[in-house]
Structure formats: structure tokens, C-alpha cells
N, C-alpha and C positions, 0 to 999 in steps of 0.2 A: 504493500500500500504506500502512495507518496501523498506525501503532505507542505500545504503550503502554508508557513511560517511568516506572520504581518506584524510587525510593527510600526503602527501609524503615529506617528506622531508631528506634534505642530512645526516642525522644521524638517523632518525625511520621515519616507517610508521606509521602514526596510525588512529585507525578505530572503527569506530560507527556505528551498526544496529539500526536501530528505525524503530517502529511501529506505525502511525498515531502518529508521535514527539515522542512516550514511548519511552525511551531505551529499547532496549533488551539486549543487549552482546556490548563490547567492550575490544581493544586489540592494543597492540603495537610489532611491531619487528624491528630486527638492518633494515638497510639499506643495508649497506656493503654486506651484507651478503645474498641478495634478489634473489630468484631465482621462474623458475614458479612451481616449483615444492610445494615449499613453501606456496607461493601465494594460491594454492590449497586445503594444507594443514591447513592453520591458518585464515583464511579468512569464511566469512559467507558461506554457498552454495546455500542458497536459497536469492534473492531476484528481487525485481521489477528493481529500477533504480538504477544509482550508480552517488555521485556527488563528485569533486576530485578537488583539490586544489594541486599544485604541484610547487618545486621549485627545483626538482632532475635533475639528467642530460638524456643525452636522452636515456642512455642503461637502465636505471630505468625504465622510462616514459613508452619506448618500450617494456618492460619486462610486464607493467602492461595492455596495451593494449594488445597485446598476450591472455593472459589469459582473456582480455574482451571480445575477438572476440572466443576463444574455450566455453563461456559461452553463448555468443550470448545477451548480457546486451544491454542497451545505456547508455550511459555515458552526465554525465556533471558536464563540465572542467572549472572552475571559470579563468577568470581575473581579477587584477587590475582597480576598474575604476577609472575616477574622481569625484565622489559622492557618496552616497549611503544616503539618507534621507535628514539628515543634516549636515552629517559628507562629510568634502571637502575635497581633498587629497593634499599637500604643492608642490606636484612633478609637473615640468614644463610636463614633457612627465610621466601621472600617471602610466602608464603600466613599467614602468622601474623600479618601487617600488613591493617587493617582493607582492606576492599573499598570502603567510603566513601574513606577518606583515599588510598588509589591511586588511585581515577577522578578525585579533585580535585585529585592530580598532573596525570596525565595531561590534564585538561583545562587545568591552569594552563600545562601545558609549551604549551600550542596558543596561548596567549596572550602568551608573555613567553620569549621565548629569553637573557633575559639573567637573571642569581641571583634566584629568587624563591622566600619565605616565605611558605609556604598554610598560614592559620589560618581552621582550623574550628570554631566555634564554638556546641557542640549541647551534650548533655548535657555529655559531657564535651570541654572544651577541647584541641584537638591544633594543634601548631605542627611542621610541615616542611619541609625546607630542600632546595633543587634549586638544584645550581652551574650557572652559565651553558652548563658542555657538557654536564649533563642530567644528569649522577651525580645523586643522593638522597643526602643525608649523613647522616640519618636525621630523629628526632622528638623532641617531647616530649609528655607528656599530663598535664593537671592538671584537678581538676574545674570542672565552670563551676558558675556562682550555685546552679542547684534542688539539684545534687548534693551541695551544702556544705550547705544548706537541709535537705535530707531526712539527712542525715548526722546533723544537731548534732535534730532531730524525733524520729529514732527513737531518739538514744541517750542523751537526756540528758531526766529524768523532766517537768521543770517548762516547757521548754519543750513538752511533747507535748503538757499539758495546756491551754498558750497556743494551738496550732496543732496540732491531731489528723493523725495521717500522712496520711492521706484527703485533709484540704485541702493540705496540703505537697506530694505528691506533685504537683498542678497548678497551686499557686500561680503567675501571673503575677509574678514576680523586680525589686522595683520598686528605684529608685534615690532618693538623693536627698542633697539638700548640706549636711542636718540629720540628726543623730542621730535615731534612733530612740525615738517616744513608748509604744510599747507593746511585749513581748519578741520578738514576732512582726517586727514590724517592723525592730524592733533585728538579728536575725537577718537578716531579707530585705536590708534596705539594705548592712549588714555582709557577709555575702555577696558583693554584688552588687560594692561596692567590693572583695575582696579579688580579683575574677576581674577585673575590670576594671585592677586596677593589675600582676596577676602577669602580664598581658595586653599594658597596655600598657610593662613594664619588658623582657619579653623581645623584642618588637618594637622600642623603642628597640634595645635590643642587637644586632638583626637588621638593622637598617636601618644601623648604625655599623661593621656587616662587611659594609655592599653588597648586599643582600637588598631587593629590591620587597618591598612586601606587597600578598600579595590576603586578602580575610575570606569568608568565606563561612558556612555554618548557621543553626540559627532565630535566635540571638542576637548570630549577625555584624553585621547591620545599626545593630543599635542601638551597637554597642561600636566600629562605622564613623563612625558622625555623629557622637560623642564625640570621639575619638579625630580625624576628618579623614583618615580613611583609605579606599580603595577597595572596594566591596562586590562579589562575582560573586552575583547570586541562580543560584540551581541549578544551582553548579561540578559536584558528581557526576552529576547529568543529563546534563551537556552531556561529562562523560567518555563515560557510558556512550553516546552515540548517535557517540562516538571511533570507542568502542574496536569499536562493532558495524558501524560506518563506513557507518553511514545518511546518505539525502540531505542534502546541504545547498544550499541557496536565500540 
């Protein structure tokens, strides 16, 4: 049986074929930019079921149903719970806790039975804490680099006119060990440093109360090699094929 692996979220989609748990093919696209045409296009064509994880809005969601119902798939759509083995969820009402940042528990609990801090790191920045016997103690969320980017673009006159929303919105979030030569850049790099340091100051803090860290999302990696810290590529993936308790090889 193969199965197609969704994680939708407000900045990528991204996706896993597996075969009895093999990987087969796997693949990411913007979000923004999501259409069914696409969908068509980039996306597996053949498979059995499809399991999906989603914290998009609903022209996304809608968008991807569409295309389930011209495929003729069934689908399964993960929630939030309050449990999953041993791992307990800190939220009075669990279902109001993202479905990304649960699966990237529960996949980090598959990984680290001892205190481990899952930083996610996609639009926006989320850090949470799981004690060695699996409690959740809850989170934090701060925004990451585009979302500080697109903040200070729509709301402040002179930079909009530096960097029009349009290109803000998909800016690549660039770094560097020099100010800024143009407003735009000034912004980006500024940015980029305040996620990076609100980033790496709470993870020191995490690591000084016994906390592994795992990173994970589109801008984990880079904020990994920086930093010398561990990267999971596709911790909610590897939740949701947990939580649906597909093969593993």
C-alpha cells in the first residue's frame, strides 16, 4: 500500500510517498502560491491513501480537497489530541494546540526519551518542552524572520515603498555580519538577527535546564548550522506516519 504524507502549512506544503514505511519520492512547494493546477502537477499521481496534517486557512485546505475529490483518494486528516502513548499535551483544551507542533512532539518523543526542546522553525517560531516522562510543559511562539519582515512592509509607509508587500511576502530572509546597505536589506538582515538571537537565547536557556534540542521547519536548518545544533528534516511527517502507525523498514 503507498501512502501520501501532507504537511500543509502557512509557508510550504510538504510531502512524502512511502511504500510499506520505504520512502519513495519526497517534495516541498511555496504555499502562497498553491493552486490545483499545481497540486497536479508536483504531487505523486498514483497512490492508495493520503494522511494530512494541516494548519492552513481554509482556501488552502479547500484547494487540497478539490483535487482529492477529482482523484477520488480518502483522506486522513490528523488532530490534536491529549495523549499519544506517553507523551500528554500541557493545553487545557489540546485541540487548540497547532497539529504541526503535536506531530513534532510526538515524533520527537520517538526519538529522545530523555527532556527534549522541539523548535520549529517556519513562519512562525515555536519552542516546546517535553520532560523526560513525557509531560508537555507547554510553549512558546515568537515570529520568525518573513513575519517580522512582512510586519514592519505593511505597516510602516517608507519601507513598503523600499520592498512592495508582493516581494516581502516571498523574500528569501538573508543574513549577514554587516549592516545593512539599502532599507530593505536593513530590514531583512535585522530581522533575521532578531529571530536568530530570540532563538538562540531561549535554547541556551533550555539546554541550562536539561532540554536536548531538536530544530526542525523551513528555516530550522539554517538556524542548525549556525547555531551547531541538530536538524530533524520532516519531524511532522515522521509524527504523522506515528500517529497512523504505518510501516516501518
Amino acid at each position: 500500500m503507498s501512502e501520501l504524507l501532507i504537511d500543509l502549512g502557512n509557508t510550504r506544503l510538504k510531502w512524502r510517498l512511502q511504500y510499506h514505511g520505504l520512502v519513495q519520492s519526497y517534495g516541498a512547494m511555496p504555499t502562497c502560491s498553491l493552486s490545483l493546477e499545481q497540486l497536479h502537477a508536483c504531487l505523486p499521481a498514483s497512490f492508495d491513501a493520503l494522511f494530512l496534517a494541516s494548519v492552513a486557512n481554509r482556501e488552502k485546505n479547500s484547494l487540497l480537497e478539490t483535487w482529492l475529490i477529482e482523484k477520488q483518494i480518502p483522506c486522513n486528516r490528523f488532530s490534536t489530541q491529549a495523549s499519544f502513548k506517553d507523551l500528554i499535551n500541557a493545553y487545557r483544551q489540546p485541540s487548540l494546540l497547532g497539529v504541526d507542533r503535536w506531530l513534532a512532539m510526538v515524533a520527537a518523543r520517538q526519538l529522545s526519551q530523555e527532556a527534549v526542546c522541539v523548535v520549529d522553525c517556519g513562519s512562525a517560531i515555536t519552542f516546546d518542552y517535553i520532560r523526560a516522562d513525557g509531560r508537555h510543559e507547554g510553549g512558546y511562539i515568537i515570529p520568525g524572520a518573513r513575519l517580522m519582515v512582512q510586519a514592519l512592509t505593511r505597516d510602516t509607509a517608507n519601507i513598503n515603498i523600499c520592498a512592495p508587500k508582493s516581494n516581502a511576502a516571498s523574500a528569501d530572509i538573508q543574513s549577514s555580519p554587516l549592516p545593512g546597505t539599502s532599507t530593505f536589506d536593513a530590514v531583512s538582515f535585522g530581522c533575521h538577527k532578531m529571530a536568530l538571537h530570540g532563538v538562540r537565547a531561549l535554547i541556551k536557556e533550555a539546554q541550562l535546564n536539561g532540554y536536548g534540542i531538536l530544530l526542525c521547519g523551513g528555516d530550522g536548518e539554517k538556524i542548525a548550522n549556525e547555531l551547531g545544533l541538530t536538524y530533524i528534516e520532516g519531524l511532522v511527517l515522521n509524527g504523522i506516519a506515528e500517529v497512523a502507525e504505518l510501516d516501518k523498514h
